[in-house]
N, C-alpha and C positions, 0 to 999 in steps of 0.2 A: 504493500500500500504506500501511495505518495503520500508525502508526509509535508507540508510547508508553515512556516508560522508566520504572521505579520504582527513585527515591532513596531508599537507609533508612541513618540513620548506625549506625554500627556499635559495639554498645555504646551507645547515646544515653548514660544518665544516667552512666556510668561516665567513659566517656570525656567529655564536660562537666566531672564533677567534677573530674578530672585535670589538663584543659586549665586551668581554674579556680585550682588550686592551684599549676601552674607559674608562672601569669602572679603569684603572690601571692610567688614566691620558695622555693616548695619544691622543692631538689633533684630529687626522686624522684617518677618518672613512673608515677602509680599504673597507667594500662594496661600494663606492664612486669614487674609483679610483681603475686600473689595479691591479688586486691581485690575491692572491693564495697561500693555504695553500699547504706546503709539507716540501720534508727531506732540508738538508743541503747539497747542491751541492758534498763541500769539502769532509763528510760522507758520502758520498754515499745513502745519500736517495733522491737523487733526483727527485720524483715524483710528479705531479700534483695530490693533493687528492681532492678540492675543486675548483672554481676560482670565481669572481664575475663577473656581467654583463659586463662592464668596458670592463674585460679580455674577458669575452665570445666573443665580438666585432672584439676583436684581434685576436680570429679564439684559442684563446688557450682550450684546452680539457681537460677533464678528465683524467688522466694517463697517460700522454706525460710525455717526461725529463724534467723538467725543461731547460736543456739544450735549447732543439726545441722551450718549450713556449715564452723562452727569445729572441732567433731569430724572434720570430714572435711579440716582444711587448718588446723592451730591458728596458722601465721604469719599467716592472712588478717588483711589490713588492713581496716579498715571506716571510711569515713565518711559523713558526713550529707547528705542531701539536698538543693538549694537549687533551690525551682522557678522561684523569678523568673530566675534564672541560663540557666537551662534553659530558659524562655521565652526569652529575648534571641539563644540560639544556634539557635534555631528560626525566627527572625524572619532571622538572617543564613542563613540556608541557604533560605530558601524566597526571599529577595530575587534572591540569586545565581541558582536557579532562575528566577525571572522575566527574566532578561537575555536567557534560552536560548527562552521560549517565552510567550506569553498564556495559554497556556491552563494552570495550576497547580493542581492536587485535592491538599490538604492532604489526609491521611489520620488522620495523629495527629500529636501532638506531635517526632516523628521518624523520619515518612518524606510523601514524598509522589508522584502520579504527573503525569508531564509529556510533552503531548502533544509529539511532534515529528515529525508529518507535513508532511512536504513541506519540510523544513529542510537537508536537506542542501546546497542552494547557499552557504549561509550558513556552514555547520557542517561538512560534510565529511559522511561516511558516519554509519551512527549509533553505531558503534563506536565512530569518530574521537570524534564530538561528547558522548558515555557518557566516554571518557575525558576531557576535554576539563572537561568538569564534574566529575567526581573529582578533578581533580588542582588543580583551581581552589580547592573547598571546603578542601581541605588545604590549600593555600598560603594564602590569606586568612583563615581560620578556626580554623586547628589544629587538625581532628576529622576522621576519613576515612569514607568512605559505601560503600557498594555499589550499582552500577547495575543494575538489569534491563534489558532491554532484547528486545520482541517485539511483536509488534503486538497486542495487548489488555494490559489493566491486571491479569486475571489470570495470563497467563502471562509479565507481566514481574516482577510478585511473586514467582512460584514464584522466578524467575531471580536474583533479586538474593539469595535465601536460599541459593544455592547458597556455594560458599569463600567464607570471611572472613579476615581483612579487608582494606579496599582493593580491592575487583578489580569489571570488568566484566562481566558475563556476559547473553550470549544464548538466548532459548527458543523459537526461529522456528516454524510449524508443523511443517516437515519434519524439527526435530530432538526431537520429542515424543516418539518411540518408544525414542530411546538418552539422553536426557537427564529426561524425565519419570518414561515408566512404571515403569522398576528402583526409583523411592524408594519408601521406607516409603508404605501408603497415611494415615498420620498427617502425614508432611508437605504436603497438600494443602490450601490454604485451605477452612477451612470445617468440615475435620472434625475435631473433639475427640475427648478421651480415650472419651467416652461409645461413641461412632461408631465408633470405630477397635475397641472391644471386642466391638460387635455384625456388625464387618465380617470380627474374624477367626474370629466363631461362622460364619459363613457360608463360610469359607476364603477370604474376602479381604485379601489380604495387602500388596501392591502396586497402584500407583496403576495398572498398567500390568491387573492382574487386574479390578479397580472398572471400568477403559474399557471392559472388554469382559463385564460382568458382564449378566447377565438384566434387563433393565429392572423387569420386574414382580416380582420375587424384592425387590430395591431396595424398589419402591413399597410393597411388604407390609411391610420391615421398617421404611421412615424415613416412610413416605407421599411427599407431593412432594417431599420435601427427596432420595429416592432419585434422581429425576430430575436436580437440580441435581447432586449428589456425580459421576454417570454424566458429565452435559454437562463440568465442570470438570476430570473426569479427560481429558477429550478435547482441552481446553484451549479450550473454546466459553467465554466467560463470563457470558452470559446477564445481570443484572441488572450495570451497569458498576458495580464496585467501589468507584469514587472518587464514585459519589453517594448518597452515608450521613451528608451533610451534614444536620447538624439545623437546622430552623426558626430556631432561638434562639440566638445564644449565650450561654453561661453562665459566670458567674466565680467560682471557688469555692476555697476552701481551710479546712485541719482541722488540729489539732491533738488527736494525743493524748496526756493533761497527766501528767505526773512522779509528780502524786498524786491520789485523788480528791477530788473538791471536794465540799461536802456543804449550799453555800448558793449564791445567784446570785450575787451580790456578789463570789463569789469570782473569780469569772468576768472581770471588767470588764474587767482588764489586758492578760488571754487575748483576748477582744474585741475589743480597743482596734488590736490589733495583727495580728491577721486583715482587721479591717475597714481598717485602713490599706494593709496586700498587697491587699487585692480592689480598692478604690477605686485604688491606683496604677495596678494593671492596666488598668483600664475607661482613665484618663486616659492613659495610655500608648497605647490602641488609639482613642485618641478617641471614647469611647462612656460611655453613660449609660443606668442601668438604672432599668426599674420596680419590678421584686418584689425583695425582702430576705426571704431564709429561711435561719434557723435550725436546724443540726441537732445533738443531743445522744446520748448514748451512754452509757447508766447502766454501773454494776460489774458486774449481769448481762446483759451487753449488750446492752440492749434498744434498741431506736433511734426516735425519736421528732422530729419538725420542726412548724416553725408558719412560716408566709410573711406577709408584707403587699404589698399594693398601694399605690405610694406617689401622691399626689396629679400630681407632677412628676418626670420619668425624673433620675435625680442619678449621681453619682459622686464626692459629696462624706464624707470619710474621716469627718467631724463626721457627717452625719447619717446614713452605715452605720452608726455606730455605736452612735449612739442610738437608733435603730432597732432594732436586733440586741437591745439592753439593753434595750430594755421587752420583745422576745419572751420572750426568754429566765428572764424572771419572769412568765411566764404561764403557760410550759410547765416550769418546773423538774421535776423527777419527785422522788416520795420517793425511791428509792432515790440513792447519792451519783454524781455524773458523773465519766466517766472520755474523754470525748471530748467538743469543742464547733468548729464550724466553721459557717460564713456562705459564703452562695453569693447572688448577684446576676445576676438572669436577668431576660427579656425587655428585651435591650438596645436599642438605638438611636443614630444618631450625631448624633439632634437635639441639640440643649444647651439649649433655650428651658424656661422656666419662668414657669407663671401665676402672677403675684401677687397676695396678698390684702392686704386693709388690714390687717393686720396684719402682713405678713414685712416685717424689718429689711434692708432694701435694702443699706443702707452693710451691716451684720453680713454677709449671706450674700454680698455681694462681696468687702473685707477677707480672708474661709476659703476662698475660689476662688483669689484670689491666694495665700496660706499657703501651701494645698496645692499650687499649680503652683512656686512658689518653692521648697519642702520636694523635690519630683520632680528638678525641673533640677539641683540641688545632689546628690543623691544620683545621678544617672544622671552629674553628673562627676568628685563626690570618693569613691562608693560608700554601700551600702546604711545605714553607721553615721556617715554626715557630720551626718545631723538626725536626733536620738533623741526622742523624747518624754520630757519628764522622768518620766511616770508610768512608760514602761518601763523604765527604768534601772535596772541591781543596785547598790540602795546598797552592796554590795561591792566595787565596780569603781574602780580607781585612775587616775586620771589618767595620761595616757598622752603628750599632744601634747609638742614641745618645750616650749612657751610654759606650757602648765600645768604639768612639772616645776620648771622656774624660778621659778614665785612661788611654789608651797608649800616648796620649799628656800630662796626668799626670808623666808617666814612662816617656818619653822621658824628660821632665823636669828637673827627678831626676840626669838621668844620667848626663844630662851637667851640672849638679851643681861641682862645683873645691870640 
């Protein structure tokens, strides 16, 4: 028998942020209390991207304003994003995974499916070895997951949506008709709010109603996708879930900005510092990319990119970024920008580059060391151990011990008569 489980952490970005802010010294466990990850109201990002149980209670969602969630729970706490963070807890959770099996189908950024046919000499049952991996992620990691656990990747999804959080749950064929069919037929992968309104014009209500619905009734209202909705209510899964693997990977990040900006120039800094998160990432994963594309986002938000193809696959923060700064003065729009983000695709993990009589050999070696130098130091004292001076808030005070010391040194001198 196939045997597959699907790990999904529970809360991803919430519970990351939390775990994040314990280890930084904050008393207070935001999974604990009304919470939620998202923008800064003031910036304009005010979006729900996460929220914890707490919150869920308060009826707040997924993708609401922050505005609306606040109406609905005014103590909600809210903080900010941090993806690179969130990439690092995704990398300890899919390694941990790798311990338990070869075969690892990342899905997204937090969850993934793993095969474990024929493991049980190793592992024990698959219950045993479902628990065995929860209780590990916790202990190692401080974030807790839900397993699924059935033989296909879709009805071990269904399975791991079931109770949260922390827990294991099973979806075997034989237990499809008292654990499947009674749900909403919304909670079935695949089918959206669209689907779900056109199945309850049809008086399809439950996934258990969908398994045994008219096939051709289906076909007439979705065309083949009726088919699919039918097989997966059945718990067939027909096209394997876990391969939605793209060609490419892609590295990308955006920023939407405080103010509009209304020239390029203004951009640079905003730049400077995208292209240094995309480029750590590629050296992080060991990979070097071809194309550099730019994408912008005027005041009526209109959305517009420009790409290049570069001579030599790179993942150097110097030339994403110069790179990015000449697009980005070719495409400026009249109207003023309210978003700008870089994304670096078609990668590879060669690192070789052709040289012309003209590149500066010692220069573009010199910024490979920099940049690897700038990574290690931040990956051991944290993201603000190496700043750029261009991003720095000339408002920001010295902080370290040793910098307090010599400006209360200075200030010393000066009041001396």
């Amino acid at each position: 028998m196939t045997v597959w489980f699907h790990v999904d952490v529970n809360s991803a970005f919430l519970s990351w942020s939390a775990l994040k802010l314990l280890r930084e010294g904050q008393p207070l466990d935001l999974r604990t209390v009304p919470a939620a990850v998202g923008g800064d109201e003031e910036k304009r990002h005010g979006v729900v991207l996460a929220k914890s149980q707490p919150a869920k209670k308060y009826g707040v969602q997924t993708g609401e304003s922050l505005f609306s969630a606040r109406l609905k729970c005014p103590e909600l706490i809210v903080t900010k994003p941090d993806f690179d963070w969130y990439v690092q807890c995704s990398k300890g959770l899919i390694a941990i995974l790798r311990d338990y099996s070869p075969v690892v189908e990342q899905f997204s950024i937090d969850e993934a499916f793993v095969e474990m046919t024929g493991s049980e000499a190793l592992f024990g049952p698959p219950v045993q070895a479902a628990d065995a991996i929860r209780q590990r992620v916790h202990r190692e990691l401080g974030f807790t997951v839900n397993v699924g656990v059935s033989v296909n990747r879709l009805l071990a999804k269904v399975a791991s949506d079931f109770t949260k959080p922390d827990r294991t749950h099973t979806l075997w064929p034989e237990e499809i008709p008292q654990k499947l069919w009674p749900l909403p037929v919304g909670s079935l992968f695949g089918v959206g709010p669209s689907a779900v309104r056109t199945m309850d014009a049809l008086g399809i209500h439950t996934v258990g109603e969908l398994a045994h619905a008219d096939p051709e009734v289906l076909r007439r209202a979705f065309g083949v996708r009726g088919d699919s909705f039918r097989r997966h209510a059945n718990g067939i899964e027909g096209t394997p879930l876990g391969k939605r693997e793209t060609k490419d990977n892609s590295y990308g990040n955006s920023v939407t900005l405080p103010d509009d900006l209304a020239r390029p120039e203004q951009a640079d800094a905003t730049l400077l510092a995208l292209a240094e998160s995309v480029a750590g990432r590629l050296r992080t994963d060991g990979k070097s990319a071809r194309v550099v594309t730019v994408q912008l986002v005027d005041n009526a938000f209109r959305r517009s990119s420009h790409q290049v193809s570069l001579p030599n696959p790179t993942n150097s923060t110097e030339l994403i970024y110069q790179t990015a700064r000449q697009l980005i003065r070719q495409m400026w729009p009249k109207r003023p920008v309210r978003l700008v983000g870089i994304t670096c695709e078609r990668t590879t993990a060669e690192s070789f580059e052709q040289l012309d009589l003209f590149t500066d050999v010692r220069r573009t070696d010199r910024q490979e060391k920099l940049d690897r130098t700038a990574d290690a130091l931040r990956s051991r004292f944290g993201d603000k151990a190496v700043v750029r001076a261009r991003l720095l808030d000339p408002t920001d005070k010295p902080t370290a011990p040793g910098a307090l010391s010599a400006a209360k040194a200075r200030d010393k001198r000066r009041r001396k008569p």
